[in-house]
C-alpha positions in Angstrom: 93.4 43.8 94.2 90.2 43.4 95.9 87.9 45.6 97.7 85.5 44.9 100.4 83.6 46.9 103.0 84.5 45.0 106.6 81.8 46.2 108.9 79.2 49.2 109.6 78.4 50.3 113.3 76.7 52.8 114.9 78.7 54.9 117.5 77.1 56.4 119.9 78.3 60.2 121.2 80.8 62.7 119.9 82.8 61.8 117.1 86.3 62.5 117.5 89.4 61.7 115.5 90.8 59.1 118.5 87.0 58.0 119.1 87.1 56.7 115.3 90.8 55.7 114.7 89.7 53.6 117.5 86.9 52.3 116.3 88.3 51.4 112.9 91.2 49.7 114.2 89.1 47.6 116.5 86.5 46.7 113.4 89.6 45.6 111.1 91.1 43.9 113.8 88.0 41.9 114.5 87.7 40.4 111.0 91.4 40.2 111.3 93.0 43.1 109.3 96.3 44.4 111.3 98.7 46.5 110.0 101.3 43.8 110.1 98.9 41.1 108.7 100.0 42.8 104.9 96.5 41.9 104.1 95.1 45.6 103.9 96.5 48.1 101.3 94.4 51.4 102.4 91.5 52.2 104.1 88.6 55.0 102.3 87.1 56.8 104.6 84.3 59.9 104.1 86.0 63.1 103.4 85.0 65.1 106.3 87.4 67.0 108.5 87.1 64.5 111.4 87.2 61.4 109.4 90.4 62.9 107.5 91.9 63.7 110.8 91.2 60.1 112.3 92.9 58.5 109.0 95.9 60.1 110.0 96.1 58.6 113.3 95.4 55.0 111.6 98.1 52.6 110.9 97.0 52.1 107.7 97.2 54.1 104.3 94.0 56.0 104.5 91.9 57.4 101.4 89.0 60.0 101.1 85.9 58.4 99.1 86.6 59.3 95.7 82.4 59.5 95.4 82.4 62.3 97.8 85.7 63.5 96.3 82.9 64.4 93.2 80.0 65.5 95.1 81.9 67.9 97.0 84.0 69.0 93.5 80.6 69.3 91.9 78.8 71.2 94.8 81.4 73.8 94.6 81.4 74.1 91.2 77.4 75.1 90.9 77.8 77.2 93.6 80.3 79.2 91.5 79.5 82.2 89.3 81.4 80.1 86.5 78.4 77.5 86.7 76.0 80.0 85.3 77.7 80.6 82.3 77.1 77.3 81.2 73.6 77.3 81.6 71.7 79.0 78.6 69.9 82.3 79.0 
């Protein structure tokens, strides 16, 4: 298996699920990625609510960055009263 990053743009406006599906599909499609190519396994995609909502409108397998997977996990976790308790007085 291999992995590669295909393309970074900027886009302009409000972000909305539709506005990105469409804007991946037309990014993997222009390097020549389409569903029925067999050539793309899953896409990762940032973890926020309207990225997570535009991978489901993708017609691809869609994954949330496991990096921000950990941030997020690890933000929450210091937040939490259980953090302190591993910290010495």
């Amino acid at each position: 298996m291999k992995s590669a990053a295909i393309d970074a743009q900027v886009l302009p406006g409000n972000h909305t699920a539709p506005q990105l599906a469409k804007k991946l599909i037309e990014m993997a499609e222009g390097v020549g990625l389409t569903p029925h190519s067999g050539l793309v396994t899953a896409v990762t995609i940032d973890t926020t609510a309207t990225m997570l909502a535009a991978g489901r409108l993708l017609p691809f397998e869609y994954m949330g960055c496991f990096d921000h997977l950990i941030q997020l996990s690890a933000k929450i976790f210091f937040a939490s009263s259980l953090a302190m308790s591993f910290i010495p007085s």
